[in-house]
C-alpha positions in Angstrom: 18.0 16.2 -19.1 17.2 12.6 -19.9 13.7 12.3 -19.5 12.1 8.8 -18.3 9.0 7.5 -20.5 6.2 6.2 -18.6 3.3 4.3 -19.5 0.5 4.3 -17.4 -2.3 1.4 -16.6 -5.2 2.4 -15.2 -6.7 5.9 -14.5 -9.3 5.6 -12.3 -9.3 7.3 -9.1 -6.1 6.5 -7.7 -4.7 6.5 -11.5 -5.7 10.0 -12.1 -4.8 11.9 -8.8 -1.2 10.4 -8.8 -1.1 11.8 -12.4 -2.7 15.0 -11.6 -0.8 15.7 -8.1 2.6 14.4 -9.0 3.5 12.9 -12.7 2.6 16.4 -14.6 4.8 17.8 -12.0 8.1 16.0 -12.6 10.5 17.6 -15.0 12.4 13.9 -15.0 10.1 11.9 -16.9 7.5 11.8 -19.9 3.9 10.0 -20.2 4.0 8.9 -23.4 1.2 6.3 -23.0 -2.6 5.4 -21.5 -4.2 2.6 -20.9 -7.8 1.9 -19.4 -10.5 0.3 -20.6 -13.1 2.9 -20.1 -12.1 5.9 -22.9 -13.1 8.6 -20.7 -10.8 7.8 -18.2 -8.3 7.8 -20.9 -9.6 11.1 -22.5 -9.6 13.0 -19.4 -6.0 12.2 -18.4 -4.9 13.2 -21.3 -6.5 16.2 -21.5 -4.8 16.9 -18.2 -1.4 16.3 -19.6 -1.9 18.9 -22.5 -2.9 21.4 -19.9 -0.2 20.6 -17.9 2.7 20.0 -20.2 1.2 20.9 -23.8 1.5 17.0 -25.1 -0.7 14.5 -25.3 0.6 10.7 -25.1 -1.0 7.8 -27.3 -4.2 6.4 -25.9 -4.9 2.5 -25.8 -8.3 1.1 -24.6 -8.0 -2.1 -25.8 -4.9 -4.1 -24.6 -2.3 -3.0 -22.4 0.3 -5.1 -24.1 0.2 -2.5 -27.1 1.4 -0.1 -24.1 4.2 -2.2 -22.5 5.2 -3.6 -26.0 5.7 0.4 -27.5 9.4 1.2 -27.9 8.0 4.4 -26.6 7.4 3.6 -23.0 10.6 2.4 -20.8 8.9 1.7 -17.5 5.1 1.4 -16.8 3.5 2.5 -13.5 0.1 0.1 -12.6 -3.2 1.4 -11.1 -5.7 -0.4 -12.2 -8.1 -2.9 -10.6 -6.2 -5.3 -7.7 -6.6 -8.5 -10.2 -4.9 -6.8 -13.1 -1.4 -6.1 -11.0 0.2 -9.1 -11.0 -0.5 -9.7 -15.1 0.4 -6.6 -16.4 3.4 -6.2 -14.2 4.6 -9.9 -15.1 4.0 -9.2 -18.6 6.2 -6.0 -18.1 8.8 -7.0 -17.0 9.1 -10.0 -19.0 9.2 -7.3 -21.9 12.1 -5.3 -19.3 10.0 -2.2 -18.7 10.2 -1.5 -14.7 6.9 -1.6 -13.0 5.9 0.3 -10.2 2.8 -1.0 -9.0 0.1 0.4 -7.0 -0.3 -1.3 -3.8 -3.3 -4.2 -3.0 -3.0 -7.8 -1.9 -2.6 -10.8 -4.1 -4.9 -13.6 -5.4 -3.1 -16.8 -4.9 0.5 -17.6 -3.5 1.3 -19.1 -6.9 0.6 -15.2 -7.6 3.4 -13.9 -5.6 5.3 -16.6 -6.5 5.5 -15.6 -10.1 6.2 -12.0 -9.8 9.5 -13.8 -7.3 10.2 -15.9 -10.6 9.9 -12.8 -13.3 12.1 -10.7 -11.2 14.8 -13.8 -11.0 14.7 -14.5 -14.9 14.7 -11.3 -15.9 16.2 -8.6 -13.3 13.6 -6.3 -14.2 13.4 -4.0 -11.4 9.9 -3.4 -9.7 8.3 -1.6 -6.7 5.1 -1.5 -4.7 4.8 1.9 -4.7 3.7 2.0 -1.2 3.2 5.3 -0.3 3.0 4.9 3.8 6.0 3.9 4.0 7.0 7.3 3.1 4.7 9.0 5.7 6.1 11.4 7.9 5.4 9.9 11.0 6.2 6.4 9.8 9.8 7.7 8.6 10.3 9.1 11.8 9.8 6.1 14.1 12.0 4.4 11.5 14.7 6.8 12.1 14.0 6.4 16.4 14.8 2.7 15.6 17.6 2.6 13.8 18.8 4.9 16.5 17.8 2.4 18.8 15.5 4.3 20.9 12.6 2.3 21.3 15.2 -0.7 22.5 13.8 -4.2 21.2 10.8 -4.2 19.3 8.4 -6.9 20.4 5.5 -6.1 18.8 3.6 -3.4 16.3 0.1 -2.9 15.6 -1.5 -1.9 12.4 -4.7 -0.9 10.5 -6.6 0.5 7.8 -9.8 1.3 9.2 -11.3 3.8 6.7 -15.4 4.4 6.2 -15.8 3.0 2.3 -19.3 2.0 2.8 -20.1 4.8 0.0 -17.4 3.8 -1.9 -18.0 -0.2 -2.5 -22.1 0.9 -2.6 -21.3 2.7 -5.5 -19.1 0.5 -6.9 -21.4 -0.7 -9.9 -22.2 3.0 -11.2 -18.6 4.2 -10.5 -16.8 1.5 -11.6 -14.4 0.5 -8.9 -13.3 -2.5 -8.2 -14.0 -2.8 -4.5 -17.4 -3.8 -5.2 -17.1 -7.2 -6.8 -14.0 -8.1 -4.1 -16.2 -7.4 -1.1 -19.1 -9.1 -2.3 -17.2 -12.2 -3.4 -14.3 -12.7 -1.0 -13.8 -12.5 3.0 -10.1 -11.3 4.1 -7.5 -8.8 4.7 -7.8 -7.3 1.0 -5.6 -4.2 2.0 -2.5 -4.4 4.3 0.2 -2.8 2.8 -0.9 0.8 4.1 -0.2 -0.5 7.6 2.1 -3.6 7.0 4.4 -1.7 4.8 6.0 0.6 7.7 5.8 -2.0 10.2 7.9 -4.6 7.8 10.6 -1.7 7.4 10.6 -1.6 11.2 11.2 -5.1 11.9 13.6 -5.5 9.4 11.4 -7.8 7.2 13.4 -9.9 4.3 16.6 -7.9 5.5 17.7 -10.2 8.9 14.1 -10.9 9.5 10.8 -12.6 8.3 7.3 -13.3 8.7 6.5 -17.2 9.5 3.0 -17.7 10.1 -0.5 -15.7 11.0 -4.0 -16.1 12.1 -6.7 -14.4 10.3 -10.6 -13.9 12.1 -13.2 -12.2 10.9 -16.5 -10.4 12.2 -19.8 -10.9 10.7 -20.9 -8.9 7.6 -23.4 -6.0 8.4 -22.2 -3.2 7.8 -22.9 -2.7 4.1 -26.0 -4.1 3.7 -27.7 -2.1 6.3 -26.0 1.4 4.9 -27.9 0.1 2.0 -30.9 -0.5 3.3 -30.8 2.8 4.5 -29.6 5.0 1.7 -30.3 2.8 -1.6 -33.4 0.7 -0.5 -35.1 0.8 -3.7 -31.7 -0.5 -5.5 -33.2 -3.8 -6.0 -29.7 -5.1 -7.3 -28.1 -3.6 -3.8 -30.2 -4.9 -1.5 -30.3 -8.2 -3.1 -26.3 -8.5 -2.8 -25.1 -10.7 -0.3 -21.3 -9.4 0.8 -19.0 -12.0 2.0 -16.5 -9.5 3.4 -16.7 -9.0 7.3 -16.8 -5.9 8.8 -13.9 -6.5 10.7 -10.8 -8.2 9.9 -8.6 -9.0 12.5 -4.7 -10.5 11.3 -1.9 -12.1 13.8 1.1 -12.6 12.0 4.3 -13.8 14.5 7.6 -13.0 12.8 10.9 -15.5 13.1 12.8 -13.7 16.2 9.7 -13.7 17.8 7.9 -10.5 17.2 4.2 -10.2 16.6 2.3 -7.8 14.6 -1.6 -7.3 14.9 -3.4 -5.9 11.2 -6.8 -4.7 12.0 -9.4 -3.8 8.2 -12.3 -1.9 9.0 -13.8 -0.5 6.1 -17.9 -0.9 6.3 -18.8 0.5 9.6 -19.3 4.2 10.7 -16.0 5.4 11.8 -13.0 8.5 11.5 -10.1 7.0 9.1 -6.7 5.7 11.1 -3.5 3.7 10.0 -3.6 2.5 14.0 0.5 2.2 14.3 1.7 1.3 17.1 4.9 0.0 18.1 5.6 -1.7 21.7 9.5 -1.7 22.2 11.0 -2.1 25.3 12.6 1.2 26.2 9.8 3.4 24.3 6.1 3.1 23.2 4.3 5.1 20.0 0.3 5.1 19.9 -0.6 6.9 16.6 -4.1 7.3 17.6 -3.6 10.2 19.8 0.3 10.8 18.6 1.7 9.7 21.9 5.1 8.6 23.3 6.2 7.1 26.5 10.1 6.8 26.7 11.0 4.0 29.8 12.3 6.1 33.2 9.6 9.1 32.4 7.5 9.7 35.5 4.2 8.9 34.8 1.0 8.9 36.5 -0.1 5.1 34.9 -3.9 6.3 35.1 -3.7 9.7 34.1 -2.4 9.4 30.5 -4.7 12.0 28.8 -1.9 15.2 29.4 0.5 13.3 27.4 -1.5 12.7 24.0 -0.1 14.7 21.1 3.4 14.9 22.5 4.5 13.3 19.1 5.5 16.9 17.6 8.0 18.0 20.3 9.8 15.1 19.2 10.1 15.6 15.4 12.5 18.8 15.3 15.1 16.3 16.7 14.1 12.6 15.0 11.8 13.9 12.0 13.6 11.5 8.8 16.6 13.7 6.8 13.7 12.6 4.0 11.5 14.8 5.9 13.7 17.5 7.3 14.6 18.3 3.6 11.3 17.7 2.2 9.7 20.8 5.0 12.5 23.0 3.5 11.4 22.5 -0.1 7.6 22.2 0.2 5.5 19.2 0.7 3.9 18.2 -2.3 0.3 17.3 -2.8 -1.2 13.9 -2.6 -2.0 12.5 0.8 0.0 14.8 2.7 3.0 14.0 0.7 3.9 10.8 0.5 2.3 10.3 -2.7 5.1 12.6 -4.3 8.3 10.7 -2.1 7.2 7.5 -3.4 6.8 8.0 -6.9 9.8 10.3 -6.9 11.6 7.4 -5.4 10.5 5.2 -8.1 11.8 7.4 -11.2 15.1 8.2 -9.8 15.9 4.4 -8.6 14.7 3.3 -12.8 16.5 6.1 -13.9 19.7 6.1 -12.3 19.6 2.1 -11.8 19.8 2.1 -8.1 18.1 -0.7 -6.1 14.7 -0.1 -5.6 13.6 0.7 -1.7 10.9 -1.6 -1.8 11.5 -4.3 -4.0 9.8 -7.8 -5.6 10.7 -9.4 -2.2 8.9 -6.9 0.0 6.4 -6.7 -2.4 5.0 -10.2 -2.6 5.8 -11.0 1.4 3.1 -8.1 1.7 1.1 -8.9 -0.8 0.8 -12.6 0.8 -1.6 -11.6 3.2 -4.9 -11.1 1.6 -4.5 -15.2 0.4 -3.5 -16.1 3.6 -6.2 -14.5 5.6 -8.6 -15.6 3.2 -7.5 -19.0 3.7 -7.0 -18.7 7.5 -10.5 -17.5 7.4 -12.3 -20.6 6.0 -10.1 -23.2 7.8 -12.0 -21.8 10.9 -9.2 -19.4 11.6 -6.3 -21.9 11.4 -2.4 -20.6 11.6 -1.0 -20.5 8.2 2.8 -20.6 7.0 3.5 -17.4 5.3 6.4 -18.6 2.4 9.7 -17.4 2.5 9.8 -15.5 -0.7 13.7 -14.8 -0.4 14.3 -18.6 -0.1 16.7 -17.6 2.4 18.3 -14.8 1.2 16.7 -13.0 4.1 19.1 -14.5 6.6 22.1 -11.7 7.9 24.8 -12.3 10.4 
């Protein structure tokens, strides 16, 4: 069996658990390189591999164009911190290794609009390796959909709303990137998790588009009162200002007239939720308590609570063929799964030359958001024109 040879950038949290729950465990491909800056993180993923698969790949702390440039490596997968995506992946393909990259929003436009002219010059394939998309719920209401179940879609909502308060605090002694963002910038910084799905659903790029959105965003408490109250003798802590509201709150209207809602709550006391929901007009989802409503069901309108958590009864007969075959083989680890679809999608498409499911198109269109808001934000919450990427190759009959 031919075995793909990966290259990996970046091996801090999110680096390391895709490489401990899923790369050791493919028999298709090969590490055969790592790249971080900080050696331990280098050192311990390595000695993971030899544990794992009795090799150890070449180890590179000190430029990861030593990594893409090795005749070694023939793709190169990208965790590393949000501002390093686009460079290493545009330096990547430009070299014709495929990129899978991890997911986060852009910088700039001009950003987005690079990776859009890479890909043109030099076909070389990438993908966001956005793993909701691949979520078992998320796959399902896809398959409804296409099936045409929930009628006309007129609207989806979506969130990431996950406690990181510890997380960015820490961000100085652990190294994470998180830190420096929220201090220095105020906007949607993650919305593929929920925009991913919700682009599939709507048929984003592929008959479809997104033309314009609204950005707003709370006030900033949340972390500096968390640290007040668990690091207040962190003189550096409670001396840092954060720009980043609590809340985030993103309107983005699509071209046939569909809205979608984003919603980033990260620095506030609260249970983690991706939020989907999608408002059609013969059915209804609400993942918050896994409900549906299908149009002609009798329903007493003010006494909804006996219907939460009817999602399961459904999935025997519209769970995704992905996920129908996936039960009968085993879900894999990493969050529930998905982490193992994704990247398995990756090596097969690179390996076998297939198109990639989500590819430079959907990548920057949801990647555009974090500038967007950003910019939304400080024109007082102004609309903003979200590019077409595709320059009109999104357009079907």
């Amino acid at each position: 069996m031919k075995k793909l040879k990966i290259g990996i950038v970046g091996l801090g949290k999110r680096g390391y658990d895709v490489l401990e729950n899923v790369l050791v465990e493919l028999d298709n491909i090969e590490i055969t390189a790592l790249c971080d800056v900080y050696d331990d993180r280098v050192q311990r993923a390595s000695d993971h591999i030899n544990e794992k698969c009795g090799y150890r790949p070449s180890l590179n702390t000190a430029d990861y164009k030593e990594v893409i440039d090795s005749n070694d490596v023939e793709a190169i997968m990208i965790f590393a911190a949000w501002e390093m995506h686009v460079p290493v992946a545009v330096y990547a393909m430009k070299k014709g290794k495929c990129v899978g990259l991890e997911v986060g929003g852009a910088y700039s436009i001009e950003q987005c609009w690079e990776l859009v002219k890479t890909y043109e010059e030099t076909k070389t394939p990438i993908m966001m390796l956005e793993n909701c998309c691949y979520g078992r719920r998320e796959m399902m209401l896809l398959n409804m959909i296409e099936q045409g179940l929930f009628g006309t879609i007129v609207h989806c909502d979506g969130a990431y709303c996950h406690d990181l308060r510890n997380e960015v605090s820490n961000g100085i002694k652990n190294r994470h990137y998180r830190f420096r963002n929220y201090k220095n910038r105020n906007c949607e910084n993650y919305p593929t998790h929920e925009l991913g799905p919700i682009a599939q659903m709507l048929g984003i790029n592929k008959g479809n588009r997104m033309v314009s959105l609204i950005s707003v965003a709370s006030k900033s408490a949340g972390l500096h009162e968390y640290i007040m109250k668990n690091y207040p003798d962190d003189e550096t802590l409670v001396n840092t200002v954060f720009e980043q509201g609590d809340v985030i709150t993103t309107i983005i209207k699509c071209a046939h007239g569909e809205t979608i809602t984003l919603t980033l709550d990260t620095t506030l006391p609260r249970y983690y939720t991706r939020n989907l929901c999608v408002h059609g007009t013969k059915a209804f989802y609400d993942e918050r308590n896994n409900s549906f409503v299908f149009d002609g069901e009798e329903l007493d309108e003010f006494n909804w609570k006996p219907n939460w958590d009817n999602g399961e009864k459904y999935a025997e007969q519209y769970d995704h063929p992905v996920w129908k075959e996936y039960l009968k083989q085993g879900v894999q680890k990493g969050h529930g799964g998905m982490d193992y679809l994704v990247v398995k999608d990756f090596v097969e498409c690179v390996i076998e030359n297939k198109p990639m499911p989500i590819d430079v198109y959907d990548t920057v269109s949801w990647m555009c958001i974090t500038p967007l808001s950003e910019k939304s934000i400080i024109l007082g919450n102004q609309m903003v024109e979200i590019p077409d990427f595709t320059n009109g190759k999104w357009v079907k009959e």
